[in-house]
C-alpha positions in Angstrom: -103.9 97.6 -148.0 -104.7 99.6 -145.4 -102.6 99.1 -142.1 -104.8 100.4 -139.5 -107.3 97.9 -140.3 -105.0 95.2 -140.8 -103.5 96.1 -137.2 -107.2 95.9 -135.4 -107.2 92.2 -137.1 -104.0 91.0 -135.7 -105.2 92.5 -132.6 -108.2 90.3 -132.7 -105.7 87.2 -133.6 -103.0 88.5 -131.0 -105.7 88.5 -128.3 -107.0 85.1 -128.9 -103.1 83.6 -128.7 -102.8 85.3 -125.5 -105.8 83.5 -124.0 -104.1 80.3 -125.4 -101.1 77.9 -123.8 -99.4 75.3 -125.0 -97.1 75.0 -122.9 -97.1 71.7 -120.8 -94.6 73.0 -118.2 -97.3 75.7 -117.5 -100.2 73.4 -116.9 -99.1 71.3 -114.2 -101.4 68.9 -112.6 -101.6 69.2 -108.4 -100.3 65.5 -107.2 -101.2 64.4 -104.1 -99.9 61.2 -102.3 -100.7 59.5 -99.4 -99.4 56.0 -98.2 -102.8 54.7 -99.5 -103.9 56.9 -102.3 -103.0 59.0 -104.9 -104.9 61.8 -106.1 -104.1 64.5 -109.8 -106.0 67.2 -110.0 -106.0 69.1 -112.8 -108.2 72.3 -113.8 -105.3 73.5 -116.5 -106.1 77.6 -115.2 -102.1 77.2 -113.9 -101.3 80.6 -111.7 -104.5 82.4 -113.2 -107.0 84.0 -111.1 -110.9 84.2 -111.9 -110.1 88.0 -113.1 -107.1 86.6 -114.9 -109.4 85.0 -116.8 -112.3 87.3 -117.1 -109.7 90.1 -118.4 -108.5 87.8 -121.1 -111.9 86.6 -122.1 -113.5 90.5 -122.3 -109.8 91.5 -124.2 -111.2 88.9 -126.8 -114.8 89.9 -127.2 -113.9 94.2 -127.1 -111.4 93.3 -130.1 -114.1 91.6 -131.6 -117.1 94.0 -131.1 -114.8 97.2 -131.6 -113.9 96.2 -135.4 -117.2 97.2 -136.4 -117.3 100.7 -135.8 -113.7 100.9 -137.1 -114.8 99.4 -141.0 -118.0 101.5 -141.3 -115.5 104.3 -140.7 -112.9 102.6 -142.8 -115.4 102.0 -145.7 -116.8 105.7 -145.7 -113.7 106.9 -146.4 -112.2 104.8 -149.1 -115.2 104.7 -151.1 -116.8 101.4 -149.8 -120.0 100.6 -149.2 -120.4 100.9 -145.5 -123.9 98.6 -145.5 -122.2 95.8 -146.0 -120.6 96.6 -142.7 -124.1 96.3 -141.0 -125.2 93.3 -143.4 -122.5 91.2 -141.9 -123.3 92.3 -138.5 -126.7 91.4 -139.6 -126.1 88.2 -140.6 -123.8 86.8 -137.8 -125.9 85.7 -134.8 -122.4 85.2 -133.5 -121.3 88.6 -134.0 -124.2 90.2 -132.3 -123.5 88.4 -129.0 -120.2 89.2 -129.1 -121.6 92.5 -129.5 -123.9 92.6 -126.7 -121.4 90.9 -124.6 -119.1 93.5 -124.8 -122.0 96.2 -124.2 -122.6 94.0 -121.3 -119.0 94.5 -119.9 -119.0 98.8 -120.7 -122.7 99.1 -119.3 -123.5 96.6 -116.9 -126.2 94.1 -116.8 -129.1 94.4 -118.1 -128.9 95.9 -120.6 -131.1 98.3 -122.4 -131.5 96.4 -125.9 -129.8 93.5 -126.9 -129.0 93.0 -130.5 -129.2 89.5 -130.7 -132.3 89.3 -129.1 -131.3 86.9 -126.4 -130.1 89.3 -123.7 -126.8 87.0 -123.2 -124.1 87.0 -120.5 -121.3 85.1 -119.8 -120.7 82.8 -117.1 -118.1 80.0 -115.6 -114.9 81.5 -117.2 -112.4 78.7 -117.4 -109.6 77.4 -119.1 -109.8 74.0 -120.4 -107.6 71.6 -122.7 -108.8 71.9 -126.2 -107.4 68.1 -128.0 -107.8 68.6 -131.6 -107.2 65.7 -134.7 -105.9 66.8 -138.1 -108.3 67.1 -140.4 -107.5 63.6 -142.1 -108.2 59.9 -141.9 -106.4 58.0 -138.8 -105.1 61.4 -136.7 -105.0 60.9 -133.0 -104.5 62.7 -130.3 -104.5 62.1 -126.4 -103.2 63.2 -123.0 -101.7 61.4 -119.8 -100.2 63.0 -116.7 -96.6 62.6 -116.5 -93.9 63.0 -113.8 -94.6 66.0 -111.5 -97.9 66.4 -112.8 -97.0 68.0 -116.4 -99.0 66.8 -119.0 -98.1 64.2 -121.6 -99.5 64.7 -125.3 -99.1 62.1 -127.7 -100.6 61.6 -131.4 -100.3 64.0 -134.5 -102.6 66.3 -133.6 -102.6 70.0 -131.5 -103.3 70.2 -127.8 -103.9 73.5 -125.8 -105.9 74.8 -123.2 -108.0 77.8 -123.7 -110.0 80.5 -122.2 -113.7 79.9 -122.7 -117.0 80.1 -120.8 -121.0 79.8 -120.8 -123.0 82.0 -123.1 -126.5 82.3 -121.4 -129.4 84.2 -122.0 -132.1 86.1 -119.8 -133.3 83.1 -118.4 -129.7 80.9 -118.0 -130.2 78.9 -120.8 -127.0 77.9 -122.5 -127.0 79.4 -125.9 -123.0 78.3 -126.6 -119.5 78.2 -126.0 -117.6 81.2 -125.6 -114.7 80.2 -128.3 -117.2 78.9 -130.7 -119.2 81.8 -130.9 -115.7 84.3 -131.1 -114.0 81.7 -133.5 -117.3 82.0 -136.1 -117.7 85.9 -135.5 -114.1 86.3 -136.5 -114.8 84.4 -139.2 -117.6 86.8 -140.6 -115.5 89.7 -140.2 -112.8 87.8 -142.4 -115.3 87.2 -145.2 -115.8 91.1 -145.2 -112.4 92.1 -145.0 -111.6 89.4 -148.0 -114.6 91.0 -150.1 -112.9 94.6 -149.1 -109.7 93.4 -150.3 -107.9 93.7 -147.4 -107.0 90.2 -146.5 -107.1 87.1 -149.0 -110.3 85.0 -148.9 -109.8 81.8 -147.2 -109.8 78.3 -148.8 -113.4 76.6 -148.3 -112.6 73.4 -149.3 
């Protein structure tokens, strides 16, 4: 197995924890009180700042859009079959706007060609609570605000915010989530690596 290859993967993986928190003491609703009225606010960013958030975001998409160049390379010189490098890319919508995303971010907007056709660009950067049920029959999951403002989870399922945002194109019209679009170009390059041999495929069912 080769270990460079392996490394830019768990970069990938490493970069997508560190845009993740799970930590409840960390996400801390602002409680405000009155005499009359009480007020929670809660946007779950904690002590990020806008470029906190754009820095994680772009860290994500780079890891993403840099693997490519890395397994034609890879492929070339262990006797692979480097088109199936540019098949996948191909293939996954996804992965070209994480590609032209990341162009986006080196070169500035707009750019010269976009490879997905759509011109996109990312907008409203957040971080947001992601509330997620097992995948079986009856799981629950749910949130309340507890003392001080930390958040309360309860069920069987996972809860933790994430860094995500708007992909527009040209003409600001929403063309998806941020994580969605990462999460299922990830997932392409996965397939490759599994057919390369250098990761086990994963279970479909």
């Amino acid at each position: 197995m080769d270990n460079t290859i392996v490394q830019r993967i768990n970069r990938i993986y490493a970069a997508i924890g560190a845009a993740e928190e799970d930590d409840p003491n960390k996400l801390k609703a602002a409680v405000i009180q009155t005499s009359k009225v009480k007020v929670v606010f809660q946007d779950f960013r904690g002590d990020l700042s806008n470029e906190d958030l754009s820095n994680y975001a772009h860290t994500v998409i780079h890891n993403i859009a840099n693997l490519r160049d890395n397994l034609k390379r890879w492929a070339a010189q262990n006797g692979r079959d480097k088109i199936k490098v540019e098949h996948t890319f191909q293939n996954s919508f996804d992965l070209q706007i994480i590609q032209d995303l990341s162009n986006n971010d080196k070169h500035g907007y707009p750019p010269d060609r976009s490879y997905s056709g759509k011109y996109p660009k990312l907008v409203n950067i957040n971080r947001v609570m992601q509330l997620q049920t097992q995948a079986k029959k009856g799981s629950t999951i749910g949130m309340t605000v507890g003392t001080g403002g930390v958040p309360k989870f309860f069920g069987d399922g996972t809860a933790k915010a994430i860094i995500t945002g708007d992909v527009v194109d040209n003409d600001n019209n929403r063309i998806g989530d941020l994580r969605k679009i990462a999460t299922k170009a990830v997932e392409s390059w996965e397939e490759l690596l599994a057919d390369f041999g250098l990761m086990p495929p994963k279970n479909k069912t």
